[in-house]
TIMI-2910 file (N, C-alpha, C, CB; in pm, 1 decimal, decimal comma, always signed):
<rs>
+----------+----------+----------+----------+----------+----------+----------+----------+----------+----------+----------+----------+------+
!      n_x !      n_y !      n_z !     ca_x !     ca_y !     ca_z !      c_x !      c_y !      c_z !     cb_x !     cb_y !     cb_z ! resn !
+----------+----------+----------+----------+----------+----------+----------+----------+----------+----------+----------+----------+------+
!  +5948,7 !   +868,0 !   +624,5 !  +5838,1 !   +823,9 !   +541,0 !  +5708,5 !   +825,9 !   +621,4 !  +5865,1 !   +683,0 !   +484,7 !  Unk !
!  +5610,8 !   +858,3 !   +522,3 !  +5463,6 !   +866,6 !   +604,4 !  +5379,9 !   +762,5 !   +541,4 !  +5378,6 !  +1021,8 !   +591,6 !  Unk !
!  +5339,4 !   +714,8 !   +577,5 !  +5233,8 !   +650,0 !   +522,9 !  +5099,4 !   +643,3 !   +575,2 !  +5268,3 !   +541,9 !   +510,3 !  Unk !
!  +4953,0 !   +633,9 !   +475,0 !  +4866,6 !   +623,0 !   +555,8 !  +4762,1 !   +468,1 !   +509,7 !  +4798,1 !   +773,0 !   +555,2 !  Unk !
!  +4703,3 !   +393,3 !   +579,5 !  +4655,7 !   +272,8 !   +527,3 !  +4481,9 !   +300,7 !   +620,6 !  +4779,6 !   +110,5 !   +577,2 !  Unk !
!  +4390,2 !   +287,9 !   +500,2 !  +4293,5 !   +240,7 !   +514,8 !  +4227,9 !    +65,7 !   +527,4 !  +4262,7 !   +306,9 !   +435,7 !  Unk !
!  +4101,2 !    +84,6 !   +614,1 !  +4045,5 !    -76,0 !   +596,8 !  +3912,5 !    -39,3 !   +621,8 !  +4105,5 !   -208,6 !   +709,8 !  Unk !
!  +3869,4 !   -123,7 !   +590,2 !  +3709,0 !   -142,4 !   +670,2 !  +3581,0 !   -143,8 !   +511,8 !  +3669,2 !    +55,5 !   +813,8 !  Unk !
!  +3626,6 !   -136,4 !   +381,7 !  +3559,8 !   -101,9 !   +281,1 !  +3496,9 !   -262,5 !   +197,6 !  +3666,7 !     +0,3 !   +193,9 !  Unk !
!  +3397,5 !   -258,3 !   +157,8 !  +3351,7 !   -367,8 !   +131,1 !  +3252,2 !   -384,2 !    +50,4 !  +3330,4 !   -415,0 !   +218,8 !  Unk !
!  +3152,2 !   -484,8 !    +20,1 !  +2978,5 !   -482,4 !    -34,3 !  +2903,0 !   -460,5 !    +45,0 !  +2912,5 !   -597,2 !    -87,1 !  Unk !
!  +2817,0 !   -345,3 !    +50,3 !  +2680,4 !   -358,4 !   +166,2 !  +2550,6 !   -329,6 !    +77,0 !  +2685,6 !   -222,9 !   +313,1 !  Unk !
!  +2422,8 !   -385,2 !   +149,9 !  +2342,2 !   -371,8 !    +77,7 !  +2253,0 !   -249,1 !    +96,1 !  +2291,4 !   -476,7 !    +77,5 !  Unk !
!  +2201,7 !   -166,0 !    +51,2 !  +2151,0 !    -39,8 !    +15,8 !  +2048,2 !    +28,9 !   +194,5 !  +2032,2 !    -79,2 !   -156,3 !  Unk !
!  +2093,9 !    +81,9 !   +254,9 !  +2072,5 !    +80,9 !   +362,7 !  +2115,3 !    +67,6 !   +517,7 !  +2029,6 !    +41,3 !   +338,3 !  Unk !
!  +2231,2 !     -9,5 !   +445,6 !  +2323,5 !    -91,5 !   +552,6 !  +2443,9 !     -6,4 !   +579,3 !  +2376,5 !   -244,8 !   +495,7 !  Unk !
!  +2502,0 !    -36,9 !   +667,5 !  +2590,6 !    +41,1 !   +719,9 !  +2804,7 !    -30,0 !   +691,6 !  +2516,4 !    +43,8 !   +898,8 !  Unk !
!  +2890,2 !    +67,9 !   +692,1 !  +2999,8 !     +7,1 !   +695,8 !  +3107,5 !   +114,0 !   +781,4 !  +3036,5 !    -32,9 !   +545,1 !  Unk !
!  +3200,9 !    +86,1 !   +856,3 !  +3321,5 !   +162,2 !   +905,4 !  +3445,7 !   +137,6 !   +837,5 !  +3346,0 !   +135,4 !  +1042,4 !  Unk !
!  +3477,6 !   +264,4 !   +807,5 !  +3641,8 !   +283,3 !   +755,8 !  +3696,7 !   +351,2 !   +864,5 !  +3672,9 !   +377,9 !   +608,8 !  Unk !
!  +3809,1 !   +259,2 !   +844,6 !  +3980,4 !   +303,2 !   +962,5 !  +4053,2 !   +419,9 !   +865,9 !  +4143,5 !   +118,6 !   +983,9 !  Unk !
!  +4150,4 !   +487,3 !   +881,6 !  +4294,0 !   +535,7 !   +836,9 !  +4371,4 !   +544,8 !   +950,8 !  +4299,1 !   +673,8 !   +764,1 !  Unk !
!  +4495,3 !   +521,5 !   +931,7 !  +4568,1 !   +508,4 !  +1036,0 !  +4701,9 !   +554,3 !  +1044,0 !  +4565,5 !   +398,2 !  +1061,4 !  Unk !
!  +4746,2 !   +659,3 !  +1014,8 !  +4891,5 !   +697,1 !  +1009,7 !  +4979,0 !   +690,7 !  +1083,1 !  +4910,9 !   +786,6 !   +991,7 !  Unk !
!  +5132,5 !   +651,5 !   +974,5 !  +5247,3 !   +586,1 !  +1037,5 !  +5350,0 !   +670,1 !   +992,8 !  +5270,8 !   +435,8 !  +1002,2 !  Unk !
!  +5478,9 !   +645,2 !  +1088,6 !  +5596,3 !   +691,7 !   +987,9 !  +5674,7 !   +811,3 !  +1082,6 !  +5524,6 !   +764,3 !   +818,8 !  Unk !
!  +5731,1 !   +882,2 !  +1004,3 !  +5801,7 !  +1016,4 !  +1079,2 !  +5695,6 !  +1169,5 !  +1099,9 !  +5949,9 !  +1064,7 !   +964,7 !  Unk !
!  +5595,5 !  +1132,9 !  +1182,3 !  +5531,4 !  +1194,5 !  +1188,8 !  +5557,4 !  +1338,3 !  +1317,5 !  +5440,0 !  +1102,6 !  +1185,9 !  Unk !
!  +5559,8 !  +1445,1 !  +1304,3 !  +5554,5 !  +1531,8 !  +1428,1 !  +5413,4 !  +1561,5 !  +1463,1 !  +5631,6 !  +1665,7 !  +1409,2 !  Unk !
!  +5326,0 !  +1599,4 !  +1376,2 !  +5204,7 !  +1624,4 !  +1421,5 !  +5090,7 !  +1619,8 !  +1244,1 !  +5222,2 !  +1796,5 !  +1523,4 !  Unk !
!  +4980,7 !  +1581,3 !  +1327,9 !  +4865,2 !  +1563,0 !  +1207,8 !  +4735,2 !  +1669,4 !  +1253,6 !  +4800,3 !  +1373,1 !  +1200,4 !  Unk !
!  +4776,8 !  +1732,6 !  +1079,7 !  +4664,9 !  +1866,7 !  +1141,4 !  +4550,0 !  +1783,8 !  +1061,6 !  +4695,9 !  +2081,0 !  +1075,6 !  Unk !
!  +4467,3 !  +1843,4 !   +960,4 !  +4332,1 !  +1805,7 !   +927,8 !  +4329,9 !  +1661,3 !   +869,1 !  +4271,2 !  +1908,1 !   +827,7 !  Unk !
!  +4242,4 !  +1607,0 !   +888,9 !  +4236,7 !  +1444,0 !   +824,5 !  +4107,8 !  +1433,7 !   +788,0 !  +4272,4 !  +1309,7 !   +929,8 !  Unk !
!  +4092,9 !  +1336,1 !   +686,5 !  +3928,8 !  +1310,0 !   +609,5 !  +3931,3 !  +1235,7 !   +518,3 !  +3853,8 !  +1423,7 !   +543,5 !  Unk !
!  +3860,5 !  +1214,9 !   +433,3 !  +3756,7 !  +1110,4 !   +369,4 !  +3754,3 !  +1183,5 !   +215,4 !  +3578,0 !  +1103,8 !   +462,0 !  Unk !
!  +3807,1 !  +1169,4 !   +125,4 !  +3749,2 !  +1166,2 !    -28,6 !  +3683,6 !  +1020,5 !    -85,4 !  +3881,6 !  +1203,5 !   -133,4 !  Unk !
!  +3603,0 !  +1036,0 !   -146,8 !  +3561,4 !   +943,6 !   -291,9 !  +3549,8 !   +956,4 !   -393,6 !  +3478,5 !   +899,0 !   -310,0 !  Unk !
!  +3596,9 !   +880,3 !   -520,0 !  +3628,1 !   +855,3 !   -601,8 !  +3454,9 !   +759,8 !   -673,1 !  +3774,7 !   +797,1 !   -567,1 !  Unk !
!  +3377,5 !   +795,2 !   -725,5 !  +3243,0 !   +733,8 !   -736,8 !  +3325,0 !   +674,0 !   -942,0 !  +3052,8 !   +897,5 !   -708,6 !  Unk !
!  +3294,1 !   +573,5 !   -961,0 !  +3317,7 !   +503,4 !  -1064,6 !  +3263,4 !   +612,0 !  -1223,7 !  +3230,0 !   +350,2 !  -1030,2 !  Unk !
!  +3360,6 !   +635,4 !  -1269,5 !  +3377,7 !   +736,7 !  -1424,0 !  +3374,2 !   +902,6 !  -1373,3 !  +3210,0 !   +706,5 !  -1557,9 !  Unk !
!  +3389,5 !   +915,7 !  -1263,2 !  +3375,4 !  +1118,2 !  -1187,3 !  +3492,1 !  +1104,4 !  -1100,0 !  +3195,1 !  +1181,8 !  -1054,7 !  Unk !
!  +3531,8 !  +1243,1 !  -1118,4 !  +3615,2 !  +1262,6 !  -1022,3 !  +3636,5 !  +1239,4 !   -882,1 !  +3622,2 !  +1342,4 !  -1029,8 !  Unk !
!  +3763,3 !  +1296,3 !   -787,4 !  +3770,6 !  +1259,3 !   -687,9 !  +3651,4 !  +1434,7 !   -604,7 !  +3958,8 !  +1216,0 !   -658,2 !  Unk !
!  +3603,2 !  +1324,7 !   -465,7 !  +3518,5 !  +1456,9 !   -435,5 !  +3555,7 !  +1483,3 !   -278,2 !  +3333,7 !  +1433,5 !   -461,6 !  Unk !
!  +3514,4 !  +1548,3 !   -218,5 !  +3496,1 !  +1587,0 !    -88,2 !  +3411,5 !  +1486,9 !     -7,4 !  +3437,3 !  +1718,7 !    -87,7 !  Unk !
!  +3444,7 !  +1402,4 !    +76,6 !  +3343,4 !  +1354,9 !   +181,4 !  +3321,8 !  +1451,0 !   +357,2 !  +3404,8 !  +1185,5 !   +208,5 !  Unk !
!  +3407,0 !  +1428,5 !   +382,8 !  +3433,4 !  +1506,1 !   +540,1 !  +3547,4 !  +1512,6 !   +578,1 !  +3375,5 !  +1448,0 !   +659,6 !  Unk !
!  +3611,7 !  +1630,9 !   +640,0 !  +3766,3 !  +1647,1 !   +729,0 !  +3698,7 !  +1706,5 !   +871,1 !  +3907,9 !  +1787,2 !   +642,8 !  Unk !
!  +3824,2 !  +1669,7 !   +948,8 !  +3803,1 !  +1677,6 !  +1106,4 !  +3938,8 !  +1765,5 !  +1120,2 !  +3797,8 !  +1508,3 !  +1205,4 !  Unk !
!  +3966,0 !  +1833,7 !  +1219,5 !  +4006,7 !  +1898,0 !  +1276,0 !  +4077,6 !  +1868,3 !  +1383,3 !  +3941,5 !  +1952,6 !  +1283,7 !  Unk !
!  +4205,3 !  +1874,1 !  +1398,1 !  +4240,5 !  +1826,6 !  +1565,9 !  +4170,9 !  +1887,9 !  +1684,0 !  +4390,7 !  +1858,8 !  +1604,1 !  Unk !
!  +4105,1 !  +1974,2 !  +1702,3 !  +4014,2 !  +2020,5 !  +1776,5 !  +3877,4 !  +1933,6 !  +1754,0 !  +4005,1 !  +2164,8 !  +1747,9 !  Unk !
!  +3822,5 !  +1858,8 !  +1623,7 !  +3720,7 !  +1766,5 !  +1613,4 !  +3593,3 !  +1873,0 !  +1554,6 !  +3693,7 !  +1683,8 !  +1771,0 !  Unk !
!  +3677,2 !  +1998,7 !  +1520,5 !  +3567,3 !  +2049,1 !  +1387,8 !  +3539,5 !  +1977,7 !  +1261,6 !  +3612,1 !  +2175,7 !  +1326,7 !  Unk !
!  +3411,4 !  +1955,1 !  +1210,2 !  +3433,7 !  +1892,6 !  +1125,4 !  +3301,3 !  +1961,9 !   +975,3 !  +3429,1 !  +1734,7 !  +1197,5 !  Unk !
!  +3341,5 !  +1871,2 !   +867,7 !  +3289,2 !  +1933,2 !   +724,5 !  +3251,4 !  +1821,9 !   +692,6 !  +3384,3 !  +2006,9 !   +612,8 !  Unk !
!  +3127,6 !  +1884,2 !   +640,9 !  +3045,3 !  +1729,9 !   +550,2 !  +3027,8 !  +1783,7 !   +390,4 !  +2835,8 !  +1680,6 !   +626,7 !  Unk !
!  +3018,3 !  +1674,5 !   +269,1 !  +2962,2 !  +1729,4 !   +147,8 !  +2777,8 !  +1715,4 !   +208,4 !  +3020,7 !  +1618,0 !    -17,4 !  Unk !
!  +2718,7 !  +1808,3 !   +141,7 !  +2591,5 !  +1797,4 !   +102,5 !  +2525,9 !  +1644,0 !    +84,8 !  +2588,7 !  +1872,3 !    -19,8 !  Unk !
!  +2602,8 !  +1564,3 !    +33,9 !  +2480,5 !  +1456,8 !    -35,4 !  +2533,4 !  +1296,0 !   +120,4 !  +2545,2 !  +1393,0 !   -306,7 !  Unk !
!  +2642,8 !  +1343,4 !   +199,1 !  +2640,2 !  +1240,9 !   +327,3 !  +2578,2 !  +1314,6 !   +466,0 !  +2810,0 !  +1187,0 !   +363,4 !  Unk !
!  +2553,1 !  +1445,4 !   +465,3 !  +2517,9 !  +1493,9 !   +602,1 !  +2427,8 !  +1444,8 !   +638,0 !  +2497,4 !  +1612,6 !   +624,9 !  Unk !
!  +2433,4 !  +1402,7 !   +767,3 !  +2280,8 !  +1309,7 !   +860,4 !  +2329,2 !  +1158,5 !   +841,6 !  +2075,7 !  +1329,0 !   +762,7 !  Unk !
!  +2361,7 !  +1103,6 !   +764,3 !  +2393,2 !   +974,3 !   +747,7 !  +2606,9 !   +933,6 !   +762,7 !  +2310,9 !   +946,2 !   +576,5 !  Unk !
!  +2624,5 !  +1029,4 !   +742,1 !  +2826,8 !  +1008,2 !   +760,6 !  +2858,8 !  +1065,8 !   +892,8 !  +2947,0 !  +1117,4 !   +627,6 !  Unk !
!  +2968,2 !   +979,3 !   +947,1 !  +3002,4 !  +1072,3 !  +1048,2 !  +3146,4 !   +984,5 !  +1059,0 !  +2886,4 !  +1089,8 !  +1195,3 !  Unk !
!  +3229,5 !  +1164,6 !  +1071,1 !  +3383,5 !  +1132,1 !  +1106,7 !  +3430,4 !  +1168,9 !  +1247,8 !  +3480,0 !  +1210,8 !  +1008,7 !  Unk !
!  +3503,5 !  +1079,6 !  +1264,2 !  +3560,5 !  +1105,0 !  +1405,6 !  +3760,4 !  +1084,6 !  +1419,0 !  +3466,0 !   +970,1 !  +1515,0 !  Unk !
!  +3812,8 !  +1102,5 !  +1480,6 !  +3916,0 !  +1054,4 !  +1443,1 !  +3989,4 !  +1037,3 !  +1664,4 !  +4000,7 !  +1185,4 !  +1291,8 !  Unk !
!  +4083,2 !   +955,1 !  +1673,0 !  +4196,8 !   +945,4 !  +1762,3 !  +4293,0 !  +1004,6 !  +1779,3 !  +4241,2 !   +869,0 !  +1759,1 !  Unk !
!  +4331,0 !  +1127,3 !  +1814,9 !  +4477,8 !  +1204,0 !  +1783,6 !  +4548,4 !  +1108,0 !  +1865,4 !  +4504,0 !  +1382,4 !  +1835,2 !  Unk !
!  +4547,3 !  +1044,4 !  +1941,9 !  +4670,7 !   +958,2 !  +2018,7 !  +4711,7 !   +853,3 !  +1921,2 !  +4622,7 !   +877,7 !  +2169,9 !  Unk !
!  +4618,9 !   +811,4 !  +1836,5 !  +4659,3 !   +676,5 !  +1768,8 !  +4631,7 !   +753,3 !  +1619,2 !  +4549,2 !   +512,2 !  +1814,9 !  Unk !
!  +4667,7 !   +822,2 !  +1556,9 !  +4711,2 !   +891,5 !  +1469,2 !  +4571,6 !   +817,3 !  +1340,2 !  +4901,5 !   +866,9 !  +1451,4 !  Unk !
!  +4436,9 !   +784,3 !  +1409,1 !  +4341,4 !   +759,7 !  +1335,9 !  +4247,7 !   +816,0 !  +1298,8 !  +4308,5 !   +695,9 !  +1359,2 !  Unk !
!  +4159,7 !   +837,5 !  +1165,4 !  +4083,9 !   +854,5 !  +1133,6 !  +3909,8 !   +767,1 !  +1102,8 !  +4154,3 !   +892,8 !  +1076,3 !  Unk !
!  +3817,9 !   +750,1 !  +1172,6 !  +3706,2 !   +679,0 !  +1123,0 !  +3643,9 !   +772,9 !  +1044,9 !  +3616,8 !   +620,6 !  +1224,1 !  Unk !
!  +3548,2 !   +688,0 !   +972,6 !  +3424,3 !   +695,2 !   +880,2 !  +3315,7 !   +604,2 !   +912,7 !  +3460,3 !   +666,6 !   +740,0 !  Unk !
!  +3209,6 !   +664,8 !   +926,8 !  +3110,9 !   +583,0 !  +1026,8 !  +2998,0 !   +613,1 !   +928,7 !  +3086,6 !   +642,5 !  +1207,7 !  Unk !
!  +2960,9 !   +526,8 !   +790,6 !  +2864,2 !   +557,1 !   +738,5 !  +2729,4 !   +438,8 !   +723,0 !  +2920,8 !   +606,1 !   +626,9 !  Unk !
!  +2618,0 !   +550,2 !   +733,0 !  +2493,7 !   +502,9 !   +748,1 !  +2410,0 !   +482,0 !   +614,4 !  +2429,7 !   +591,5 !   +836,9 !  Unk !
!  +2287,9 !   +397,7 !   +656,8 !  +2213,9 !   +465,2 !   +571,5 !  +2267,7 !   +472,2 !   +406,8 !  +2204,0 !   +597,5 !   +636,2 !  Unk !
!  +2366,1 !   +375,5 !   +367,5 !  +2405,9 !   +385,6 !   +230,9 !  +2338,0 !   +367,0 !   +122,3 !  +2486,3 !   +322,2 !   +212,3 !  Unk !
!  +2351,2 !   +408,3 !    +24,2 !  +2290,5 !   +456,9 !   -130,5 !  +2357,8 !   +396,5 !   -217,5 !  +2298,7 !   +608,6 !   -173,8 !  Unk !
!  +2278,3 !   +328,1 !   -292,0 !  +2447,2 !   +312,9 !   -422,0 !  +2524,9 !   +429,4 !   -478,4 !  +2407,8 !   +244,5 !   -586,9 !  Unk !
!  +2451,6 !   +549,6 !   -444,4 !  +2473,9 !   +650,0 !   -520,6 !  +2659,1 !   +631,5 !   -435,1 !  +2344,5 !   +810,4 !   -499,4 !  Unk !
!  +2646,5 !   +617,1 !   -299,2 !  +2752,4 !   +573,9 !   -207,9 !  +2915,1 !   +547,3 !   -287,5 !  +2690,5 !   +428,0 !   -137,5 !  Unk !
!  +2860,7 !   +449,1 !   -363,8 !  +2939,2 !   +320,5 !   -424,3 !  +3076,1 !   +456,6 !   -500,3 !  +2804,9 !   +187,2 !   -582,4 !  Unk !
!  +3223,8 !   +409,1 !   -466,8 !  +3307,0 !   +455,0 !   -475,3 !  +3431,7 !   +398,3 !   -446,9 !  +3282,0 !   +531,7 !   -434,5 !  Unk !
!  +3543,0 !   +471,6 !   -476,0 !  +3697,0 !   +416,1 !   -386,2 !  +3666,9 !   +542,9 !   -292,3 !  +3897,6 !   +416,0 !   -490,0 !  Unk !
!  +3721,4 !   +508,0 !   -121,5 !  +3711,3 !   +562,4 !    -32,0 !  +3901,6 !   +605,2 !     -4,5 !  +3616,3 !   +469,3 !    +66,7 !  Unk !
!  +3886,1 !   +716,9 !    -26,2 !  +4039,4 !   +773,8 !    +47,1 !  +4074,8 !   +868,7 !   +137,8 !  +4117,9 !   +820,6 !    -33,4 !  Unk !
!  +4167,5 !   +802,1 !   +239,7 !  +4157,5 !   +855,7 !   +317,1 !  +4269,7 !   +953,8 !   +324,9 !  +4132,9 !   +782,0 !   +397,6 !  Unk !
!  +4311,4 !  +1069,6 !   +354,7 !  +4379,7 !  +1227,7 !   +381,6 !  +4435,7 !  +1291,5 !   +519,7 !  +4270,9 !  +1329,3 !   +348,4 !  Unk !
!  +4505,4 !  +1345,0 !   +519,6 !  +4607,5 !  +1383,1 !   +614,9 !  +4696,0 !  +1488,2 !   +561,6 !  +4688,0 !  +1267,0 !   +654,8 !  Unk !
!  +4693,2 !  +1577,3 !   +679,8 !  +4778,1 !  +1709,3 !   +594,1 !  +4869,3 !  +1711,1 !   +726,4 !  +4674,5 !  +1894,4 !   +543,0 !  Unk !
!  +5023,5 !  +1693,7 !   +698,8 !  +5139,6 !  +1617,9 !   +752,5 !  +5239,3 !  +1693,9 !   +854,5 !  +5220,3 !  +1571,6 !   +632,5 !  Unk !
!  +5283,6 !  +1743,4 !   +945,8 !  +5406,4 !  +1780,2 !   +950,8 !  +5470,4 !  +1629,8 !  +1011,0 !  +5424,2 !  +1923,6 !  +1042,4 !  Unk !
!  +5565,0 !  +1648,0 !   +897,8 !  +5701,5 !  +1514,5 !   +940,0 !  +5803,3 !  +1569,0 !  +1019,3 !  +5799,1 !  +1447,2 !   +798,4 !  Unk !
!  +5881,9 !  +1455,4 !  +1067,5 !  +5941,0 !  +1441,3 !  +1212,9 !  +6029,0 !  +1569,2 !  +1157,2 !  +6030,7 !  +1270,3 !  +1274,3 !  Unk !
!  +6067,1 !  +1662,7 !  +1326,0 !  +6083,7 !  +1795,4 !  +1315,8 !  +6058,6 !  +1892,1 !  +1220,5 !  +6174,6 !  +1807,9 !  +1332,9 !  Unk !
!  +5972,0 !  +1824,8 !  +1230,2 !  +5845,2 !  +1978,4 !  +1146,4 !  +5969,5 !  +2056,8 !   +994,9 !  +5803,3 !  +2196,0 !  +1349,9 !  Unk !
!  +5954,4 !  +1981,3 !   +967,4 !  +6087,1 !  +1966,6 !   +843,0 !  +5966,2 !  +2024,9 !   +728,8 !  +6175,8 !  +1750,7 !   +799,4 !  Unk !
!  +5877,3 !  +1914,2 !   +714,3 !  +5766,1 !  +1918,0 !   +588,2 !  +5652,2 !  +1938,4 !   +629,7 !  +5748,4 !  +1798,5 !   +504,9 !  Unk !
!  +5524,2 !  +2015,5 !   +556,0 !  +5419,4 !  +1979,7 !   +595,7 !  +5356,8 !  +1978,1 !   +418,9 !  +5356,4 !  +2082,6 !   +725,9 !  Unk !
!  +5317,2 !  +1793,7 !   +445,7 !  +5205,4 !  +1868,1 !   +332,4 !  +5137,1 !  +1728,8 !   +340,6 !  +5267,2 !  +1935,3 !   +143,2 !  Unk !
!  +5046,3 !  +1691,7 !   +190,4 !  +4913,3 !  +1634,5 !   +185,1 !  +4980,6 !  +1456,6 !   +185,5 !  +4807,0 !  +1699,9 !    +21,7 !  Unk !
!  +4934,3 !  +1365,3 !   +234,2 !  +4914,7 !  +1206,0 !   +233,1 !  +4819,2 !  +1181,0 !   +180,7 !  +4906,9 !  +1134,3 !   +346,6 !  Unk !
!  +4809,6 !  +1093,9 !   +127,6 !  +4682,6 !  +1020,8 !    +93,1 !  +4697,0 !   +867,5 !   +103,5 !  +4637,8 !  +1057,5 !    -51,8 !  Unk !
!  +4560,8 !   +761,7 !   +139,6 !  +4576,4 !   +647,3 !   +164,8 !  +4606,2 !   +593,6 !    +11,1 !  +4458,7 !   +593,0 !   +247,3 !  Unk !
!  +4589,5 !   +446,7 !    +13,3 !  +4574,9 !   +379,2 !   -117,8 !  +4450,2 !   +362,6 !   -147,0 !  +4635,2 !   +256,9 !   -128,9 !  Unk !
!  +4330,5 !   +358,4 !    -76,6 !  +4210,1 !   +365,9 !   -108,8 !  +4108,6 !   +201,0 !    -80,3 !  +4226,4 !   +420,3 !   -262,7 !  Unk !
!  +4004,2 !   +240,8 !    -93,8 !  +3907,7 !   +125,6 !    -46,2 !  +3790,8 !   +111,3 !   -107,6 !  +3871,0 !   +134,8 !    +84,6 !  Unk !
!  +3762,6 !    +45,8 !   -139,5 !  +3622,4 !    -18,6 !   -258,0 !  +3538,0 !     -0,4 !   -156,3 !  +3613,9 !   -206,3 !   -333,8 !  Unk !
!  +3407,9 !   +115,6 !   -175,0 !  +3294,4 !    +53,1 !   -127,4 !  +3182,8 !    +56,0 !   -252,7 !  +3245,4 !   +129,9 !     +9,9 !  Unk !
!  +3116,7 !    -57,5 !   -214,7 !  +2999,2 !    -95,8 !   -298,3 !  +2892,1 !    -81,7 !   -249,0 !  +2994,5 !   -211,1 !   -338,9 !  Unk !
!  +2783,5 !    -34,0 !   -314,4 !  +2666,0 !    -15,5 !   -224,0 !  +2566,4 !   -124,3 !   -330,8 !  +2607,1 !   +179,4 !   -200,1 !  Unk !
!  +2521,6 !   -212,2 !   -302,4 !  +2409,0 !   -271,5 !   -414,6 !  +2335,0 !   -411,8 !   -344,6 !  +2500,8 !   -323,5 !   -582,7 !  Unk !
!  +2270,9 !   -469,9 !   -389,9 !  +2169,3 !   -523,4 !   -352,6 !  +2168,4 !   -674,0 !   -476,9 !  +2040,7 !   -398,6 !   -353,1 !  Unk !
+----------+----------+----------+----------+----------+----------+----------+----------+----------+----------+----------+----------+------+
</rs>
């Protein structure tokens, strides 16, 4: 079993800053790309940023300059280091992992359970 658990999501006020964790567990052999979707309240799920085990990384258009992902390959983590928030912000934050499980048996997509952020004032 894999699992992945986010934290760090909360109320901030329009400007202000917040960090999200992901942290994967379980029968893991190796974790190739990991990242960040949101879910913005009545729209679909979208693209925020993925990293690379090498630490290439992808931004959407509307967080570049203000988001930044980083992640731990030793501790099987992912951050989200966002700035500068917008309500436009305001979403469920989920976090992603594309898997091979123990002896490279499976590879495919995880996803966290997700995290409220609010952006408002």
């Amino acid at each position: 079993q894999v699992q992945l658990v986010e934290s760090g999501g909360g109320l901030v006020q329009p400007g202000g800053s917040l960090r999200l964790s992901c942290v994967a567990s379980g029968s893991i052999a190796a974790i190739l790309t990991m990242g960040w979707y949101r879910q913005p309240p009545g729209k679909p799920r979208e693209l925020v940023t993925t990293i690379t085990p090498g630490g290439s990384t992808n931004y959407a258009d509307s967080v570049k300059g203000r988001f930044a992902v980083s992640r731990d390959v030793a501790k099987n983590t992912v951050y989200l280091q966002m700035n500068s928030l917008k309500p436009e912000d305001t979403a469920v934050y989920y976090c992603y992992a594309n898997i091979w499980s123990s002896a490279y048996t499976s590879l495919r997509d995880y996803w966290g359970q997700g995290t409220q952020v609010t952006v408002s004032s």
